[in-house]
Backbone as CSV, one residue per row, in Angstrom:
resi,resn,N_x,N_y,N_z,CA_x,CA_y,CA_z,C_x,C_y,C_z
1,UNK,5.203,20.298,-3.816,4.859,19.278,-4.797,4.031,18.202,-4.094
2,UNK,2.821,17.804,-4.681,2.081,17.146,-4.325,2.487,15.123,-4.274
3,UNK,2.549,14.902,-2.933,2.959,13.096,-3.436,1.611,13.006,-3.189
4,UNK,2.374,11.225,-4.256,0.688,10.176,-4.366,1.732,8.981,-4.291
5,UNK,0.881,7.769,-4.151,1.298,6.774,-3.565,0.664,5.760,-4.602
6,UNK,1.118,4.810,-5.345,0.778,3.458,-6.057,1.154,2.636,-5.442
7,UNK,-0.316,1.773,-5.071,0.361,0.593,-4.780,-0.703,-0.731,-5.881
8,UNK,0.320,-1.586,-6.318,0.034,-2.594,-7.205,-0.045,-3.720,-6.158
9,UNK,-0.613,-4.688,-6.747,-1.293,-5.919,-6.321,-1.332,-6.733,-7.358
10,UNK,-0.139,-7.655,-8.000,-0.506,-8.267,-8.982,0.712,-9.121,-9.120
11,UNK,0.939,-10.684,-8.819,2.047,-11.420,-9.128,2.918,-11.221,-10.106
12,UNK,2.199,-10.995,-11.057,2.733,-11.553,-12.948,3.168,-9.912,-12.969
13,UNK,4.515,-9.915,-13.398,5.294,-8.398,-14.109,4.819,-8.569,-15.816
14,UNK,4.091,-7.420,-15.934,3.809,-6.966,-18.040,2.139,-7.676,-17.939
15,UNK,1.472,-7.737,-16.447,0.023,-8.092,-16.710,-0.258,-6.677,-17.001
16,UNK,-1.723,-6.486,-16.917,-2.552,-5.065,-17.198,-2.675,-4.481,-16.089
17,UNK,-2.784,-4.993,-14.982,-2.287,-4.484,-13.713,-1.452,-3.899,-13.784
18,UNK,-0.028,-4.212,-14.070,0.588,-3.203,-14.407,0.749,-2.476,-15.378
19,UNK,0.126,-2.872,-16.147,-0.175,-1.382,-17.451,-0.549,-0.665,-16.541
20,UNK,-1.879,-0.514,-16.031,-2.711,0.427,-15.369,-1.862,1.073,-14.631
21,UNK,-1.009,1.008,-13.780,-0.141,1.632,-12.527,0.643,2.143,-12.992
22,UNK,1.476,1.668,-14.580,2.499,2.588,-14.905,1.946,3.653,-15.622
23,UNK,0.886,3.650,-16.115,-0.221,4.947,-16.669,-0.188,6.012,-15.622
24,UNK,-0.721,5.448,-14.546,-1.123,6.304,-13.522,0.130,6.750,-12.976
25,UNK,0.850,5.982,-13.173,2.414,6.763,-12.407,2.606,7.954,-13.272
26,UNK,2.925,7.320,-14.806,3.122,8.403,-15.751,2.094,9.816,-15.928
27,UNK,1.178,9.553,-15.210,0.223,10.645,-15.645,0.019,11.684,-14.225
28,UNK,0.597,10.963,-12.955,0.399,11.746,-12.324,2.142,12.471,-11.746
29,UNK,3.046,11.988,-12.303,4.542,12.409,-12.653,4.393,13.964,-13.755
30,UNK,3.188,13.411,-14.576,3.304,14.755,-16.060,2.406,15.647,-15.096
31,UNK,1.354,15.708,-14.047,0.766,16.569,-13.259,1.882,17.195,-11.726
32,UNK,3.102,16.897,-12.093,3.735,17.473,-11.090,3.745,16.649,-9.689
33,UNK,3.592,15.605,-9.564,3.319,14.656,-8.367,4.365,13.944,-8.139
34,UNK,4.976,14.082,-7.482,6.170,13.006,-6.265,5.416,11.340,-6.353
35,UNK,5.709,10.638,-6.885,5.063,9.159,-6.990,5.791,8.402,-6.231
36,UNK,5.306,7.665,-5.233,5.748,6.485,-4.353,5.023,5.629,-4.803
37,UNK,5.757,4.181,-5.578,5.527,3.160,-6.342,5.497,2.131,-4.735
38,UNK,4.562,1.442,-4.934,5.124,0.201,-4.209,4.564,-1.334,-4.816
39,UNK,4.794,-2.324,-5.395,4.508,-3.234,-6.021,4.654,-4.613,-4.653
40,UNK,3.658,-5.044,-3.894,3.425,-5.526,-3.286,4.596,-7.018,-3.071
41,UNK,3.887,-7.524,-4.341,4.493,-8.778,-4.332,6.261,-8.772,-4.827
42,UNK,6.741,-7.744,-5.816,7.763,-7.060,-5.882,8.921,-7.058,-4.267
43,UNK,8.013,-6.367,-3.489,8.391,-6.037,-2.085,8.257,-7.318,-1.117
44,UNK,7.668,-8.040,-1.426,7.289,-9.601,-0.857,6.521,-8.946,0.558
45,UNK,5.484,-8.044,0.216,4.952,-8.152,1.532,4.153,-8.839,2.132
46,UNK,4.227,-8.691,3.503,3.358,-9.806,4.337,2.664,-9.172,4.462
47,UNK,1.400,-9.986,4.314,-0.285,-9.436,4.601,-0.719,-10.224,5.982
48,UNK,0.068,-10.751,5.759,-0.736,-11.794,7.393,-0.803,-10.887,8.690
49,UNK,-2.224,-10.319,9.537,-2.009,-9.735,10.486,-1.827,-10.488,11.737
50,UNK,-0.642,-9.667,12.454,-0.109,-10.735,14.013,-1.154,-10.084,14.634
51,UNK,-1.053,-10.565,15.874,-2.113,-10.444,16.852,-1.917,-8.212,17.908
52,UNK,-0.757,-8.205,17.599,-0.250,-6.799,17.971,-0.694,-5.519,17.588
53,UNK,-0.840,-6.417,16.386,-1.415,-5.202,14.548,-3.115,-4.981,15.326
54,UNK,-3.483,-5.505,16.041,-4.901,-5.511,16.091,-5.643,-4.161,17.124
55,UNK,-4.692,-3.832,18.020,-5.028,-3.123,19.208,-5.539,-1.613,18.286
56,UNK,-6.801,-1.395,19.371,-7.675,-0.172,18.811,-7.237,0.802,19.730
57,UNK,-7.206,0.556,20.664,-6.724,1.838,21.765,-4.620,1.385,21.620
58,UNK,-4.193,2.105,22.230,-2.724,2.098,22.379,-2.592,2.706,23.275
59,UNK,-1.243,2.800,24.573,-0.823,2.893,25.620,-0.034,4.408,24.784
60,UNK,-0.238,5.424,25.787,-0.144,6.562,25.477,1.770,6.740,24.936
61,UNK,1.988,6.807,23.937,3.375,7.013,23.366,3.786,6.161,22.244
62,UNK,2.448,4.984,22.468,3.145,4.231,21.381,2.387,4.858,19.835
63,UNK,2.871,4.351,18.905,2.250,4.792,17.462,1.533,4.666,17.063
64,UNK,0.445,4.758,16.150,-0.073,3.763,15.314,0.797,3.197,14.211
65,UNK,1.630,4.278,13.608,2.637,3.725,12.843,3.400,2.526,13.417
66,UNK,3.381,1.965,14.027,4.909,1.093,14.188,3.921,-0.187,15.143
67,UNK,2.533,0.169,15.984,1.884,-0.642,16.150,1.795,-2.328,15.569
68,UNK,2.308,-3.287,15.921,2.150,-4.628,15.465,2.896,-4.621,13.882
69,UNK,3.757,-4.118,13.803,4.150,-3.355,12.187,6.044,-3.955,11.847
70,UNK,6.091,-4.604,11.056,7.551,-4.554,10.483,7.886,-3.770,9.921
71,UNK,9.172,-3.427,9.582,9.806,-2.205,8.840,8.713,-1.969,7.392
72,UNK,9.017,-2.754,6.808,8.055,-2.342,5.733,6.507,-2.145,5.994
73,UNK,5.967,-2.413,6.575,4.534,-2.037,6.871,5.201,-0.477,7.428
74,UNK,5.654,-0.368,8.588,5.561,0.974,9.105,5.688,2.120,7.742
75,UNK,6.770,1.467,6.951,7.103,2.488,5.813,5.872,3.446,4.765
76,UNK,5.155,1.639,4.919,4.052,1.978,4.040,2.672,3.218,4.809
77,UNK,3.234,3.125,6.058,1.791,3.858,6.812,2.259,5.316,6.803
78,UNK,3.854,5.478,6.823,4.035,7.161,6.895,3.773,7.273,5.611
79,UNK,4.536,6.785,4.605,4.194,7.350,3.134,2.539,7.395,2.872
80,UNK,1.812,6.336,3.295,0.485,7.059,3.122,-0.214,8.076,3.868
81,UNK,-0.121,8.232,4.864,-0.121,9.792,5.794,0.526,10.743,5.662
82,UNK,1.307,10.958,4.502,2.039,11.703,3.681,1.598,12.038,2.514
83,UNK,0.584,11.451,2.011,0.490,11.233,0.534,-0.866,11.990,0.339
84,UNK,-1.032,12.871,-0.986,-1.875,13.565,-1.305,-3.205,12.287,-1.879
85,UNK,-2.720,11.477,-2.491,-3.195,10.979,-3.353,-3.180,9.052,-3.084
86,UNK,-3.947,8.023,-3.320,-3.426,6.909,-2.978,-4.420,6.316,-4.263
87,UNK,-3.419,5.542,-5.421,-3.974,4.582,-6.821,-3.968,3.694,-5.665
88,UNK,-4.940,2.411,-5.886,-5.145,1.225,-5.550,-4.897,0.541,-7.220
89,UNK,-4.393,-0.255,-7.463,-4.801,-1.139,-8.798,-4.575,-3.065,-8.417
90,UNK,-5.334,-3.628,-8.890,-5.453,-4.733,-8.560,-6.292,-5.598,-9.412
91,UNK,-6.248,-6.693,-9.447,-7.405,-7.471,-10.411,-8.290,-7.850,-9.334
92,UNK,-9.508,-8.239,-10.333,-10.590,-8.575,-9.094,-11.117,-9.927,-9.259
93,UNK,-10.619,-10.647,-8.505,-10.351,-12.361,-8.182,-11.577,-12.948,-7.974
94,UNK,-12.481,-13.639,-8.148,-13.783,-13.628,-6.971,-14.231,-12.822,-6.681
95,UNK,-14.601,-11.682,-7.381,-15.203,-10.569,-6.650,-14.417,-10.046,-5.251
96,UNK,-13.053,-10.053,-5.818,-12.525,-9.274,-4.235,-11.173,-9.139,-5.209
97,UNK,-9.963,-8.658,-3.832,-9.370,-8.603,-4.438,-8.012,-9.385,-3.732
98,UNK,-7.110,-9.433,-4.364,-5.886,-10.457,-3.849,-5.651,-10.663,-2.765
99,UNK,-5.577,-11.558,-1.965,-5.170,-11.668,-0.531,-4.089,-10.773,-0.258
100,UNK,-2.888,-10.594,-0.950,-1.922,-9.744,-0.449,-2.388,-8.411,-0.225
101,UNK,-3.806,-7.751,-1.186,-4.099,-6.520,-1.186,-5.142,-6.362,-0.095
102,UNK,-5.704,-7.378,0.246,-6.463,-7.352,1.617,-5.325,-7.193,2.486
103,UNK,-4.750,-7.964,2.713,-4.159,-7.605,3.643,-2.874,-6.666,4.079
104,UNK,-2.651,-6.192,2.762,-2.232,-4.755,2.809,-2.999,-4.065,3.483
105,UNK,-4.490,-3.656,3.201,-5.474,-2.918,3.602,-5.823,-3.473,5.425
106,UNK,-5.367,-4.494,5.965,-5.493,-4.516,7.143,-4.604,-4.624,7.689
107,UNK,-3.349,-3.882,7.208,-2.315,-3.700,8.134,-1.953,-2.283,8.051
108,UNK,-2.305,-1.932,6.898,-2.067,-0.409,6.774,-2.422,0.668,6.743
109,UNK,-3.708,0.151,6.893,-4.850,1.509,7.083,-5.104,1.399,8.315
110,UNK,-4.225,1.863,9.308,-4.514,2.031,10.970,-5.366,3.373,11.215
C-alpha cells in the first residue's frame, strides 16, 4: 500500500486550507493510500533552524535524519523518505508561504 504524507500550514481550524487537505486526504485514502496527516501548527512545530540543522557534509555515522533535528522534525524526515507521495497545502501570504511552512521546508528537506 502506497503512503503519502499531508502536511497543512494554516493557523485557523475550518479555513480552506483545510478544506483542501481533508479532500486530498479523502481522495487519496479512496485510492488505497496510507495517509500521514501532519497539521503544522496543530503539532506546534518549530520552524526556527539551530545552527546544527545546517551542516552539508556529516561525520561518517551520523544521520541526516536526526542531524540538528528534535523528535518531531526527525519524525517528519523518515515519514517523508517513506512516503510515495507528499500534498503541500498552504495559503499564499505575500507571495510566499507561512513562515512555519518555510521553515518546515528548511528543516526537513535534508
Amino acid at each position: 500500500m502506497p503512503t503519502s504524507m499531508i502536511v497543512l500550514a494554516h493557523p485557523r481550524q475550518g479555513s480552506f486550507s483545510h478544506a483542501l487537505a481533508e479532500i486530498a486526504r479523502d481522495a487519496l485514502r479512496g485510492s488505497g493510500h496510507q495517509v500521514t496527516w501532519h497539521d503544522l501548527h496543530g503539532e506546534e512545530f518549530d520552524p526556527v533552524q539551530v545552527p546544527d540543522g545546517l551542516d552539508t557534509t556529516r561525520p561518517e555515522g551520523r544521520s541526516a535524519f536526526t542531524s540538528g533535528a528534535d523528535a518531531l522534525t526527525t519524525q517528519h524526515r523518515r515519514e517523508l523518505a517513506a512516503a510515495h507521495t507528499l500534498v503541500v497545502v498552504h495559503p499564499n501570504w505575500w507571495g510566499k508561504p507561512p513562515a512555519i511552512m518555510a521553515g518546515w521546508m528548511d528543516r526537513v528537506l535534508v
